[in-house]
C-alpha positions as CSV (number, residue, x, y, z in Angstrom):
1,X,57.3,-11.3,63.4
2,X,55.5,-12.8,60.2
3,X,56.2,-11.1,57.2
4,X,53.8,-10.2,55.0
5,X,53.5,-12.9,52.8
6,X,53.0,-15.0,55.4
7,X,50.4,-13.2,56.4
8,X,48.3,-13.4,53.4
9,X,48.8,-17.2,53.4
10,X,46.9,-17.4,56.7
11,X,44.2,-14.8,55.9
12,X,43.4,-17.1,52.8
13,X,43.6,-20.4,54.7
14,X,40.2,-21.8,55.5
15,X,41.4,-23.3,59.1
16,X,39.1,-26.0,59.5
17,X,39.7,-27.9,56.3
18,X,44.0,-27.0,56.1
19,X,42.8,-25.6,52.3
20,X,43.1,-22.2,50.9
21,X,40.3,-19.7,50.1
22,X,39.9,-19.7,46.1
23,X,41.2,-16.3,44.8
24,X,41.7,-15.1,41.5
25,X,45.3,-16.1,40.1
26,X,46.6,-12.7,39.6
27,X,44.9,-11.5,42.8
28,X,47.2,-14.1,44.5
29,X,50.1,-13.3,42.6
30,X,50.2,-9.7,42.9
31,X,49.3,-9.6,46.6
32,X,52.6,-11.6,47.6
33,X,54.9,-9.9,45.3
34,X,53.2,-6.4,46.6
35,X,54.3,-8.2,50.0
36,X,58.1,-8.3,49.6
37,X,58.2,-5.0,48.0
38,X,56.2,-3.6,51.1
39,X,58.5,-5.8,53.4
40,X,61.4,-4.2,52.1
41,X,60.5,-0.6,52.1
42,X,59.5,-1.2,55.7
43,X,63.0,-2.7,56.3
44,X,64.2,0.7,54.7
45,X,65.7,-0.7,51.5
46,X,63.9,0.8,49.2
47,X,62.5,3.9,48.2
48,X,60.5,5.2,45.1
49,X,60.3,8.6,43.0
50,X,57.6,9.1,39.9
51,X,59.9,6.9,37.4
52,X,61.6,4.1,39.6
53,X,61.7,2.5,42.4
54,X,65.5,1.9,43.6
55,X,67.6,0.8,46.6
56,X,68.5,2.7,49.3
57,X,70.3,0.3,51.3
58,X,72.0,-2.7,50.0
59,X,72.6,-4.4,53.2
60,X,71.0,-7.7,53.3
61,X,67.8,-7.6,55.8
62,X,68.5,-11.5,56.7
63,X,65.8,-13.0,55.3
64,X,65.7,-14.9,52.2
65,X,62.1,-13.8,51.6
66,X,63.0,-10.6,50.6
67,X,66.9,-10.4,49.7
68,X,66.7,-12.5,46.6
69,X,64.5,-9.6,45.5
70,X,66.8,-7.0,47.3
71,X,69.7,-8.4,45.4
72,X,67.7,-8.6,42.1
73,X,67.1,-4.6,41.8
74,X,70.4,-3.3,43.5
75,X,71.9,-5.5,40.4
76,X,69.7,-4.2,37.7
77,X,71.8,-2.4,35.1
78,X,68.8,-0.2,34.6
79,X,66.3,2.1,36.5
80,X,62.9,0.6,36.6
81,X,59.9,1.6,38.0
82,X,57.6,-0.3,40.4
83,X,55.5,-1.6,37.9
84,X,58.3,-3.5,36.5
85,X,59.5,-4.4,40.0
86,X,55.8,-6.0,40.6
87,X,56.0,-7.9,37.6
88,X,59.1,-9.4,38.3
89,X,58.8,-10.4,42.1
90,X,55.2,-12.0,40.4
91,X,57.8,-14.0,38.1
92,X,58.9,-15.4,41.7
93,X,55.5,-15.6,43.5
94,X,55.1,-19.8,43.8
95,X,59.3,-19.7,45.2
96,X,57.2,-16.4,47.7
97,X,54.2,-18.8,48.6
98,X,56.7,-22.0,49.4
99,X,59.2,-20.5,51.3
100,X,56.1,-18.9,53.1
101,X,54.2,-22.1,53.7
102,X,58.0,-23.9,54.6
103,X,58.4,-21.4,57.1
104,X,55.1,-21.3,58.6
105,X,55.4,-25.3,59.0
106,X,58.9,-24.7,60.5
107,X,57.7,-22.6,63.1
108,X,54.9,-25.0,64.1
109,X,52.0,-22.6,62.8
110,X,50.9,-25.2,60.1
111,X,51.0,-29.1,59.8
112,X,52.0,-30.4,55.8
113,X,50.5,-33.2,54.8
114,X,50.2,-35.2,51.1
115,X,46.9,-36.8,50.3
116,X,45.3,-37.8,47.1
117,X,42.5,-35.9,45.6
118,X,40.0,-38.6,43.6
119,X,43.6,-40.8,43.3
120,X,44.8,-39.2,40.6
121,X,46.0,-35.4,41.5
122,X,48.3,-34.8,44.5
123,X,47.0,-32.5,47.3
124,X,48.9,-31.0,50.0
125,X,47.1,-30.0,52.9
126,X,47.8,-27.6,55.8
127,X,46.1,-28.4,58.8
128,X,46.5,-25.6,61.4
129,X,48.6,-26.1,64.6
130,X,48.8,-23.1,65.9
131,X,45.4,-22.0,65.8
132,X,46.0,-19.1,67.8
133,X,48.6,-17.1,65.0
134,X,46.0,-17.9,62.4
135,X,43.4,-16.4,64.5
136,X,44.9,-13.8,66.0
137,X,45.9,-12.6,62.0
138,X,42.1,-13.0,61.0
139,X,40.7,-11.2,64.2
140,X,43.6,-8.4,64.1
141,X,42.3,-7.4,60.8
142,X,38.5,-7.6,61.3
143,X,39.4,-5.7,65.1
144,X,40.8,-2.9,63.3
145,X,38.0,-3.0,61.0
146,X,35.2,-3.1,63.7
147,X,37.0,-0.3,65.5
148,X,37.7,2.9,65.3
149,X,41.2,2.8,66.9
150,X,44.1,4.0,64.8
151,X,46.2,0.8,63.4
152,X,49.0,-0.5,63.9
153,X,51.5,0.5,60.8
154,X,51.9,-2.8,59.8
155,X,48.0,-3.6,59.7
156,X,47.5,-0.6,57.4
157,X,49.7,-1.9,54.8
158,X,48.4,-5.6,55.0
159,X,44.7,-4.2,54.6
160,X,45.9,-1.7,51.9
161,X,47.4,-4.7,50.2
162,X,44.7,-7.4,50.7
163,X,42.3,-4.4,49.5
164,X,43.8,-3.6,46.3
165,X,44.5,-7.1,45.6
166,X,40.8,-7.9,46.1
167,X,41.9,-10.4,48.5
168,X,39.3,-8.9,51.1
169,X,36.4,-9.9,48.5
170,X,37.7,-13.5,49.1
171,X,37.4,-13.1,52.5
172,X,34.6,-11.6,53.5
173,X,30.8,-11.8,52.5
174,X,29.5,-9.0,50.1
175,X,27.1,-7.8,52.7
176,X,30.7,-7.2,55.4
177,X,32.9,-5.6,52.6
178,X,29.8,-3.0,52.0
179,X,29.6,-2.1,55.6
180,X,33.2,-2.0,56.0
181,X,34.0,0.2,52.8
182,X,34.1,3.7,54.9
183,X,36.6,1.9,56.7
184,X,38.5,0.4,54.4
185,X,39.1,3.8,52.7
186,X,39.7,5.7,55.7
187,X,42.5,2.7,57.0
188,X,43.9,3.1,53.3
189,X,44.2,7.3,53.6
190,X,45.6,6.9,56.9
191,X,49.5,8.1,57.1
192,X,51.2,6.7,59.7
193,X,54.1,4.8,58.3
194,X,56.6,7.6,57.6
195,X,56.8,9.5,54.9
196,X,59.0,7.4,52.7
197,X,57.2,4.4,53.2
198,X,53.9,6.4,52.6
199,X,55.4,7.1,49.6
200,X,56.3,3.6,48.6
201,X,53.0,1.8,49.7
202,X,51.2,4.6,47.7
203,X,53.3,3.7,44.1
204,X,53.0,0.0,44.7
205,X,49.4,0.4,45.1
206,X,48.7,2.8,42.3
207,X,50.5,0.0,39.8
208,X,48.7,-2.9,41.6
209,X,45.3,-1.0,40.9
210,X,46.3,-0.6,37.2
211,X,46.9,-4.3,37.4
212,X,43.4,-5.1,38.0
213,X,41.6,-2.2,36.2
214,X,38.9,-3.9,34.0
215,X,39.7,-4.0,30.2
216,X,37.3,-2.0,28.3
């Protein structure tokens, strides 16, 4: 199973040039750290009330992805809320997009390679090998979308996530993201995850919305 992060990596790669879709930088930033913490809650490890987001069990989930963040708030001397939590995982989002990008190479999705960009600045490129995983991320999302089945869990909180993010706007034409925003919402009010985790997706994405509200 990808984790989210990983995810997000292939919804932004263009697959036939091995290059990533151009996204704003906090966009980017916020959408992998909101990955981990949605990772984790899904992995029952974290919870959230109106002040703070805290741990609910320590145990390590296995993955290096999201214990170095684990470890990072069951050590906090202090309660802090998910706001702070988001800003310090985005402290940590180009160690996020590596080990994603390492791991997706290890598992024979993506292809590294170094190239030169005019000779002077160093380009890494990811051509796909696995073009079905990348496709089958891409076509998941746009399926539930197009469709008026009831998502899988996991697809609600990636499109919740890309959404708030604005990563979708990256993705998709103007003219697809208009006929798709009765959808969107309806994916995004759906509440099928549990409880908790309802509760944890919906505190993440309140902060990550106050993130990007414009500055007046």
């Amino acid at each position: 199973m990808l984790r989210f992060s990983e995810e997000i990596m292939l919804l932004l790669l263009d697959d036939r040039g091995g290059r990533f879709i151009d996204i704003p930088t906090a966009s980017f930033e916020y959408a992998l750290a909101g990955a981990v913490l949605m990772d984790l809650a899904l992995e029952g490890r974290i919870d959230t009330d109106p002040e703070r987001l805290f741990v609910v069990d320590p145990t390590p989930v296995g993955d290096e992805l999201l214990d170095l963040t684990l470890t990072q708030i069951k050590q906090s001397k202090e309660s802090q809320d998910v706001r702070y939590w988001l800003k310090e995982s985005v402290a940590r989002s180009e160690d996020i997009r590596t080990r994603s990008l390492s791991r997706l190479v290890d598992r024979g999705i993506l292809q590294q390679e170094e190239g030169r960009f005019m000779w002077v600045l160093r380009t890494r490129r990811y051509p796909v090998i696995d073009n079905k995983t990348v496709r089958e991320v891409k076509l998941r999302i746009m399926d539930v979308l197009l469709s008026d089945e009831i998502p899988d869990p996991r697809d609600i909180v990636l499109i919740s996530l890309t959404d708030t993010c604005r990563i979708l706007e990256g993705i998709m034409s103007a003219r697809e993201l208009k006929a798709m925003a009765e959808r969107i919402k309806q994916i995004r009010q759906m509440d099928l995850i549990g409880r908790e985790i309802s509760k944890v997706m919906t505190e993440i994405e309140t902060s990550l919305a106050m993130t990007f509200l414009p500055v007046h």
